[in-house]
C-alpha positions in Angstrom: -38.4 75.1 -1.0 -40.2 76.6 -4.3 -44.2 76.6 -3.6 -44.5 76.0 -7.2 -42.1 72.9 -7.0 -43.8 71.5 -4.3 -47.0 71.8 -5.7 -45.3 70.0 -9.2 -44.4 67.0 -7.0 -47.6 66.5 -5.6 -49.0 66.7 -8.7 -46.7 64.3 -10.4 -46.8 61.6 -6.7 -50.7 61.7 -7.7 -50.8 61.2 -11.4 -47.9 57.9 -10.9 -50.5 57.1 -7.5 -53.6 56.9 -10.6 -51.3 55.1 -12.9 -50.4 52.1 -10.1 -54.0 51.9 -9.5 -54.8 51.4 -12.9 -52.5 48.5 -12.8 -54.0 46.6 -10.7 -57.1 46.2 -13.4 -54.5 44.9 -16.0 -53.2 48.3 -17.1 -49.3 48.6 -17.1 -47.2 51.3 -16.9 -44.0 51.4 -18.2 -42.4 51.3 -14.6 -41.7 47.3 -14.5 -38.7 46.0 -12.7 -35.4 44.6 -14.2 -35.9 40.6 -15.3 -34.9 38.9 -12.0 -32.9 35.3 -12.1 -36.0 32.4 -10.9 -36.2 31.6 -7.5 -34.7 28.4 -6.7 -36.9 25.6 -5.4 -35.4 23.7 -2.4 -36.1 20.4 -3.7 -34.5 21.0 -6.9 -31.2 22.1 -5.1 -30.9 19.0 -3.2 -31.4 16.9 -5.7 -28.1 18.4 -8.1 -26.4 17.5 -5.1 -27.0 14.1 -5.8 -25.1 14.2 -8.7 -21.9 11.9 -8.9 -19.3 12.9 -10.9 -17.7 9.0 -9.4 -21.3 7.7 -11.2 -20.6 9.3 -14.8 -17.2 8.4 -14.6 -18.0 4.7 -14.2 -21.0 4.6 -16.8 -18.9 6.0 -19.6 -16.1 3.8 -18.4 -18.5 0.9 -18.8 -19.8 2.1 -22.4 -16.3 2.3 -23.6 -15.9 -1.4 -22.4 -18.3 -2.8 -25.4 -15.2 -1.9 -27.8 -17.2 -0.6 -30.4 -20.7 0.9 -30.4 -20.9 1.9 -34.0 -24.5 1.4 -34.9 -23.8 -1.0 -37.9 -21.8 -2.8 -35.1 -22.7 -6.8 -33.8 -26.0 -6.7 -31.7 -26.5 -10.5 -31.9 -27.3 -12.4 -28.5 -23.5 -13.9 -29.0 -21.9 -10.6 -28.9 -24.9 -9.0 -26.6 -23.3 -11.8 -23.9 -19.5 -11.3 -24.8 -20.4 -7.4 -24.2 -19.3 -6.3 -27.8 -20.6 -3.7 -30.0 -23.7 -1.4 -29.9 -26.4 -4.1 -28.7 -24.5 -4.8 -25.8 -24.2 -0.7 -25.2 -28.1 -0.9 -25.7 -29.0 -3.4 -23.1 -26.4 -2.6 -20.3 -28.5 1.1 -20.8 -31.7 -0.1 -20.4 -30.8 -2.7 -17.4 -29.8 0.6 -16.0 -32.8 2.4 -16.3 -34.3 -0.6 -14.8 -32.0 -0.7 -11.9 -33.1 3.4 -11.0 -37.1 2.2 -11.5 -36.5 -0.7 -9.1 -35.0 2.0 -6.6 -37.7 4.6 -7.0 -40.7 1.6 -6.6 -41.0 1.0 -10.8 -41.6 5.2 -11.0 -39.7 4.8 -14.3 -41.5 3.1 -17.4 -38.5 1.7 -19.2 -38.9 1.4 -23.1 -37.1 0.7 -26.2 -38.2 2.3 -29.9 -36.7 -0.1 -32.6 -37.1 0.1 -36.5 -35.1 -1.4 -39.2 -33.5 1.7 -41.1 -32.9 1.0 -44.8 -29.6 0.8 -46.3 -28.3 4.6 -47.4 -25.3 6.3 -47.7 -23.6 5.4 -44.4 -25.6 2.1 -44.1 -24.8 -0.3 -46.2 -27.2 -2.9 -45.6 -30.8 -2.5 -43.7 -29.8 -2.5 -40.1 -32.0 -2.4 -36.7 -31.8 0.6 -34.7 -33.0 0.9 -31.2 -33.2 4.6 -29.1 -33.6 3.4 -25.1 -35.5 6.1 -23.1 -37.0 6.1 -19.3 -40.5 7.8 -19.0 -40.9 9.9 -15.6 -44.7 10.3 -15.9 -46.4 13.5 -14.0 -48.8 13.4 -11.1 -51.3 16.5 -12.6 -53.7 15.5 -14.7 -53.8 18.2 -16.7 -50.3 18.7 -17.1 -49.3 14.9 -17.3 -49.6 15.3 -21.0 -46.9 18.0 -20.9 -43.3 16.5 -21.9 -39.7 17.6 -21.3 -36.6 15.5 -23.4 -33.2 14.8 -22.3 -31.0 13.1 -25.1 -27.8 11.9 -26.1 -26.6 9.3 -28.4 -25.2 5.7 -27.4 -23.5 5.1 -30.5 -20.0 5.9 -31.3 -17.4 5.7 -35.0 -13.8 5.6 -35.7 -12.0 7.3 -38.5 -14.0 5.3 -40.9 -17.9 5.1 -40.2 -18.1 1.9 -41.8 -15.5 0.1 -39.6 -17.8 -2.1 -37.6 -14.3 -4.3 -36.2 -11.8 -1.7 -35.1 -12.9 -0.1 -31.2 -14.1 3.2 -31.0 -14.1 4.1 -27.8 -16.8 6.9 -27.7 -16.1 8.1 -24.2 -16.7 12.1 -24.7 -18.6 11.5 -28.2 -21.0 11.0 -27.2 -20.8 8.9 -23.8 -20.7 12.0 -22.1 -24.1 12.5 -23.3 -25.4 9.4 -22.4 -24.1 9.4 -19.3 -25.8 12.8 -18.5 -29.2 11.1 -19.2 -28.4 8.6 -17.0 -27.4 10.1 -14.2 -30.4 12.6 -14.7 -32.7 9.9 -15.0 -31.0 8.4 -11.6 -31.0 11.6 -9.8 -34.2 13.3 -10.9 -36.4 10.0 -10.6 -36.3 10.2 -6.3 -38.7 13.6 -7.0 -42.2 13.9 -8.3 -43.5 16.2 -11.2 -46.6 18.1 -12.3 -45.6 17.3 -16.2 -43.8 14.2 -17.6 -40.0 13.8 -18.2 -38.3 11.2 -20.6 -34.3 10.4 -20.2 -33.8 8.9 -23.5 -30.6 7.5 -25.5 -30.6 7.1 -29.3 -28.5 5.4 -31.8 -27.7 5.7 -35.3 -26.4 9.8 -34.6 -22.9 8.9 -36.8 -24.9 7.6 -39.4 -27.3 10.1 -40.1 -29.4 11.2 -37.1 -31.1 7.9 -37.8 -32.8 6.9 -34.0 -33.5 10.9 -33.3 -35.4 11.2 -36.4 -37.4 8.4 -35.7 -38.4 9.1 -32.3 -39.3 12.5 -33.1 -41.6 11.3 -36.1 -42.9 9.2 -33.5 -43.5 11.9 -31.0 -45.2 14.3 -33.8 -47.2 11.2 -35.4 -48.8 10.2 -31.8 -49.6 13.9 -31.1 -47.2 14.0 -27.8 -46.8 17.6 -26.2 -42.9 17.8 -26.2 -42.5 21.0 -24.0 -38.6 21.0 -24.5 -35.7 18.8 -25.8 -32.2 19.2 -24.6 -29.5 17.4 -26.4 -26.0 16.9 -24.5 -23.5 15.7 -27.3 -20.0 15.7 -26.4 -20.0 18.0 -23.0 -16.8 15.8 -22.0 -15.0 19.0 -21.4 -12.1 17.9 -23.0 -9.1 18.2 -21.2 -7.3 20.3 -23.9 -4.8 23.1 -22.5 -7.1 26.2 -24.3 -10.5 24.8 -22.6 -12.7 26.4 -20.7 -14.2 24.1 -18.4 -16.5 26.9 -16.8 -18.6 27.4 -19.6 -21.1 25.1 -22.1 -22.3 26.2 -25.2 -26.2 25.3 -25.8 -27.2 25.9 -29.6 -30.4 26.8 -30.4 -32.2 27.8 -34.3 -33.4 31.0 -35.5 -36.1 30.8 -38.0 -38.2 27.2 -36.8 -37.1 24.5 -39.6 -40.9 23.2 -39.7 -42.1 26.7 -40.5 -44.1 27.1 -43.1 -43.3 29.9 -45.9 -45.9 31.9 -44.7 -44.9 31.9 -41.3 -41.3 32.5 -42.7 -42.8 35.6 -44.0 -44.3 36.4 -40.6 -41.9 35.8 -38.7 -39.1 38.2 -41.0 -42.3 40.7 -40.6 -42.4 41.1 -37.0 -38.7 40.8 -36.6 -38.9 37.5 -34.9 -36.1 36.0 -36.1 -34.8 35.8 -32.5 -37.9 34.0 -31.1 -38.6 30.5 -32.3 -39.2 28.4 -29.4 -35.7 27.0 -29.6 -34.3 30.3 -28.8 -37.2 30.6 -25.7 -35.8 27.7 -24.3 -32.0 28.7 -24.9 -32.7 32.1 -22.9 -34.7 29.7 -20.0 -31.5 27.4 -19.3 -30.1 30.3 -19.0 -32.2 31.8 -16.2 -31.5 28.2 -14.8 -28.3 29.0 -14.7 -28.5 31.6 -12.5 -31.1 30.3 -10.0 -28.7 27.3 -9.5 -25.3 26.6 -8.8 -24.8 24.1 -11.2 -20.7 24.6 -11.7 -20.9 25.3 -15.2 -22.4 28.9 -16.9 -24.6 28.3 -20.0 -23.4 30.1 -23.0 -26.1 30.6 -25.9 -24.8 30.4 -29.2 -27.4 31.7 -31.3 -27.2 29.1 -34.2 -28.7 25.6 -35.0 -25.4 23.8 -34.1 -21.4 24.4 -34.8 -20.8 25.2 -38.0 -21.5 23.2 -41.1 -22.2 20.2 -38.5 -25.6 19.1 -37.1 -27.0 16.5 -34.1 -30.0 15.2 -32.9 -31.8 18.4 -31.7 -32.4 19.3 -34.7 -34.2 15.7 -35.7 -36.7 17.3 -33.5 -36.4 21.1 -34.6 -37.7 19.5 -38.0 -40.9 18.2 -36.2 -41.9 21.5 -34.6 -40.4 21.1 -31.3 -38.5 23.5 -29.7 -34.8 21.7 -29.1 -31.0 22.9 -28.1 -27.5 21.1 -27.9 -25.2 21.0 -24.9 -21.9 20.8 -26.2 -18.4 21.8 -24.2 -16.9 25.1 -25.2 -13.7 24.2 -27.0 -13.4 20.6 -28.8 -10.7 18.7 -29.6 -11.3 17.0 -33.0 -7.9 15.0 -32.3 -10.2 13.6 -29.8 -13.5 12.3 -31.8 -14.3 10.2 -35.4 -10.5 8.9 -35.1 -9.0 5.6 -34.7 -7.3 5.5 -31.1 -3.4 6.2 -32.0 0.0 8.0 -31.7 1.7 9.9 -34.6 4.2 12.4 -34.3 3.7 13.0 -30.8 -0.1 13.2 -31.0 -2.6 11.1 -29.2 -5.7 10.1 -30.8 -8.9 8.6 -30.2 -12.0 9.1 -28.2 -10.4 8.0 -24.8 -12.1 8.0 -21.0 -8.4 9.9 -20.1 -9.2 12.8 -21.8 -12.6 13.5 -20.8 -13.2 15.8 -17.2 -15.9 13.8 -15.4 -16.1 16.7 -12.7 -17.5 19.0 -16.0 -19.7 16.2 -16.8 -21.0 16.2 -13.7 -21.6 20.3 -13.9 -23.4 20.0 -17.5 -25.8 17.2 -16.1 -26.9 19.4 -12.7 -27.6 22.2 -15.3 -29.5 19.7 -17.6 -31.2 18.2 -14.2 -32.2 22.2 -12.5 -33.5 22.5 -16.5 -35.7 19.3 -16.7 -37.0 19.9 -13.1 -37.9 23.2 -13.7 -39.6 22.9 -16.4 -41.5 19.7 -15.2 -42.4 21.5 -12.1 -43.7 24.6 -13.7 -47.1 25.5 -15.2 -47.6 25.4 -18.9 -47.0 28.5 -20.9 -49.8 30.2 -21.7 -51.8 29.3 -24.8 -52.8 31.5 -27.5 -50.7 34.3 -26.6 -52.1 37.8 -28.7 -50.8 41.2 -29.0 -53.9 43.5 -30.2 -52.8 45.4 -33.2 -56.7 45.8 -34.5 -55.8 50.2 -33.5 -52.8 52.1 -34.5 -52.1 53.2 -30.8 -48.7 53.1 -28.8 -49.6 51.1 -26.3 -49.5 47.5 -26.1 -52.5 45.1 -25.4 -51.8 41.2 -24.8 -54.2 38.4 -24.3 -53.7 34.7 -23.5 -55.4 31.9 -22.4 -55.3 30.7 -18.9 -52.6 27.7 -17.7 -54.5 24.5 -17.1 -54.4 23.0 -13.9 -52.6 25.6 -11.7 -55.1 26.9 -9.7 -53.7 30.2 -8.6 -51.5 30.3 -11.3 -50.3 34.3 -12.0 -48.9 35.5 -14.9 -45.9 38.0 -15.9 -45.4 40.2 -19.5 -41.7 40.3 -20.2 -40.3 42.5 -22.7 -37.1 43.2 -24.1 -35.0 45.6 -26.8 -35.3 44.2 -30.3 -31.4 44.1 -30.0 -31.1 42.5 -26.8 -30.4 38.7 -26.3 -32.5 38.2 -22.8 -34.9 39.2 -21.5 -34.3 42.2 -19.8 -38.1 43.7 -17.9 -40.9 42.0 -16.6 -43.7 43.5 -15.3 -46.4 41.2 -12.6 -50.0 41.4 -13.8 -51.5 38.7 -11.7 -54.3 36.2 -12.4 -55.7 38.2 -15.2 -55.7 37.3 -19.4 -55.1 40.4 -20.6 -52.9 43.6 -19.7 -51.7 46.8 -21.3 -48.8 48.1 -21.4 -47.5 51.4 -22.2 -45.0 50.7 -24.5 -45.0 50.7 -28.1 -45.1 46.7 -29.9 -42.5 48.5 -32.8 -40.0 49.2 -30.0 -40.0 45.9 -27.9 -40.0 42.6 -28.3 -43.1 40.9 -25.8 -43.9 37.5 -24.1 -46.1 36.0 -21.5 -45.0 33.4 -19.0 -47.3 31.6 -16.1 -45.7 31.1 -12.6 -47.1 29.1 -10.3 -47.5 30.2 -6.2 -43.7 28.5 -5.9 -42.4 30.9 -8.2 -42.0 28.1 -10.8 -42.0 29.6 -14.4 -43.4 28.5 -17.7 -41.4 28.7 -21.0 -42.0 32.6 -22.0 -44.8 32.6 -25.0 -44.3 35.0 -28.0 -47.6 36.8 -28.8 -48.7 36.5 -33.0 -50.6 40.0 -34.1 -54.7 40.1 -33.9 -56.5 42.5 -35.9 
């Protein structure tokens, strides 16, 4: 072999043996290795097995029963005992949620949120709404605070939204929703979290996002630390010849719609257009989805919702919170806002027959390994910086450390600007700050915090210091 090769490779085995060292102070090299799927916790696992596809079928079964649950729909104690219309929907939901508290020893606190929405466009006369949500409170302390959402909405519509007589069945739109919070509530309430969970089912969604907006005022106005919300509306997997029952779409925004102009102008600066903490929590389900064998493959669809149309995420996108929609990948719109019916040959109406209650039972195991994991994790790191007081081509971040995880390590992730995922990561341990020798105009960086289980936070974009 060539001396002067030999003596090359020695060379270059020392200079990468000083460069690793470095590392271990907080100073990166470029070397990381590929973004690997989470590890998947054990507990977790078992508990999507839990998951009855026989259990959804027989809740949106029993929520089509009330005829109609249009919210402008009878909620008098009459009707509430004949089981029509939405206020029977709303208390057979919360004895429910009673029902998986008494079986966990009262673990759930069981609430209702109700407010008299003035008369508007779709509601013609002041009406009471009332959302119905569990609250799975955490065991840390300092995480307790920390809040993860599941939502879908109870109320259904025919043809006409004003028809408060005629049934409208509602079993995909959105029963399937509802039922996915149920059975998550059922299923995920056996297991115990560091942060807080809330299984919640609104009303008022055909009207005008009516019980989403209010609870998410309500959530910002009282100061709550919603981590995450996940909206399932229709994820029925309609049973249409061109679906595709493997996949479900999850919709997330772009630029944040409670961003203010100048953070509008910051964001377009730093090409973070892809970033908003929607669009972290998109790419997370997705990780999910590979840790766990859920049945169905998250798809992200990066835009608010389908287009032109809108659902209750986004009643908490405009409070600040970072939210996505569940929805299945093909609809059939034979199938929702139409009076049950036949003409020429066609079948309409929102009916239990056409909905795939196996594909329910997929979308709420990936909902349930989403909740957990988040609940289970660490919070992201706070006050995430990247250092750009030097014109220099490497990259310095800073954070602050995760309270309560003791232990707690943490991870720089990076990614190309044109890439959807995360695609590096690169371990830097307990430390608050690390370098890495990459340029910030080339990549796209966050932080996450995983706790010694290998639970991980939601990654956390870095905003500029000078």
């Amino acid at each position: 072999m060539n001396s002067h090769l030999t003596r090359k490779a020695l060379r270059i085995a020392m200079l990468l043996a000083l460069v690793a060292a470095t590392g271990a102070s907080g100073q990166e090299k470029m070397g990381s290795t590929a973004a690997e799927p989470m590890a998947a916790d054990s507990r977790i696992a078992a508990a999507l097995q839990q998951v009855s596809a026989g259990r959804i079928r027989a809740n949106i079964e029993k929520l089509v029963s009330f005829g109609t649950r249009l919210t402008l729909s009878a909620q008098d104690p009459n009707s509430v005992a004949a089981e029509r219309g939405i206020g029977a929907a709303r208390e057979w939901i919360k004895s429910e949620f009673e029902r998986y508290s008494k079986d966990c020893g009262g673990c759930l606190e069981v609430k209702t949120d109700s407010f008299t929405e003035p008369a508007a466009d779709r509601i013609p006369q002041p009406t009471v709404i009332t959302n119905v949500y569990a609250v799975l409170k955490g065991t840390d302390v300092e995480n307790a605070n920390r809040i993860v959402l599941l939502t879908g909405h109870y109320d259904s519509r025919n043809s006409d939204t004003l028809d408060v007589k005629g049934d409208a069945p509602g079993a995909n739109d959105d029963g399937s929703g509802t039922a996915v919070s149920l059975e998550c509530a059922r299923v995920l309430s056996k297991l115990k979290f560091r942060a807080t969970i809330i299984f919640l089912t609104v009303a008022g969604e055909e009207q005008g996002l009516n019980g989403s907006s209010h609870f998410a005022k309500m959530a910002k106005e009282q100061g709550w630390n919603v981590e995450a919300v996940l909206n399932n509306d229709i994820v029925g997997g309609d049973k249409s010849a061109e679906q595709d029952h493997s996949v479900v779409r999850v919709f997330s925004e772009g630029l944040p719609a409670a961003a203010t102009e100048q953070e509008i102008w910051r964001i377009r600066g730093l090409g973070g257009e892809n970033d908003s903490a929607s669009r972290q929590l998109a790419r997370y389900i997705a990780d999910v989805g590979r840790a766990y064998d859920a049945g169905v493959k998250p798809t992200l669809v990066f835009r608010l919702d389908r287009y032109l149309r809108g659902g209750d995420h986004y009643s908490f996108n405009q409070q600040g919170f970072a939210a996505v929609r569940f929805t299945e990948f093909r609809e059939d719109f034979h199938h929702q806002h139409q009076n049950v019916r036949t003409e020429n040959g066609i079948e309409y109406g929102d009916l239990p027959k056409f909905v795939d209650f196996d594909y329910v039972a997929h979308v709420a195991r990936l909902n349930a390994a989403t909740l957990a994991s988040l609940a289970a994790a660490p919070a992201p790191p706070a006050n995430v910086h990247l250092l750009t007081k030097d014109l220099e081509n490497d990259s310095t971040l800073t954070w602050e450390a995760s309270p309560g995880a003791e232990g707690t390590a943490y991870e720089v992730l990076w990614r190309a600007t044109t890439s959807p995922e995360w695609e590096h990561v690169q371990k830097v341990g307990t430390v608050l700050r690390s370098t890495v020798k990459l340029s910030k105009d080339n990549v796209i960086f966050a932080v996450r915090a995983v706790d010694t289980s290998g639970h991980r936070s939601l990654p956390a974009v870095p905003t500029p210091e000078r």
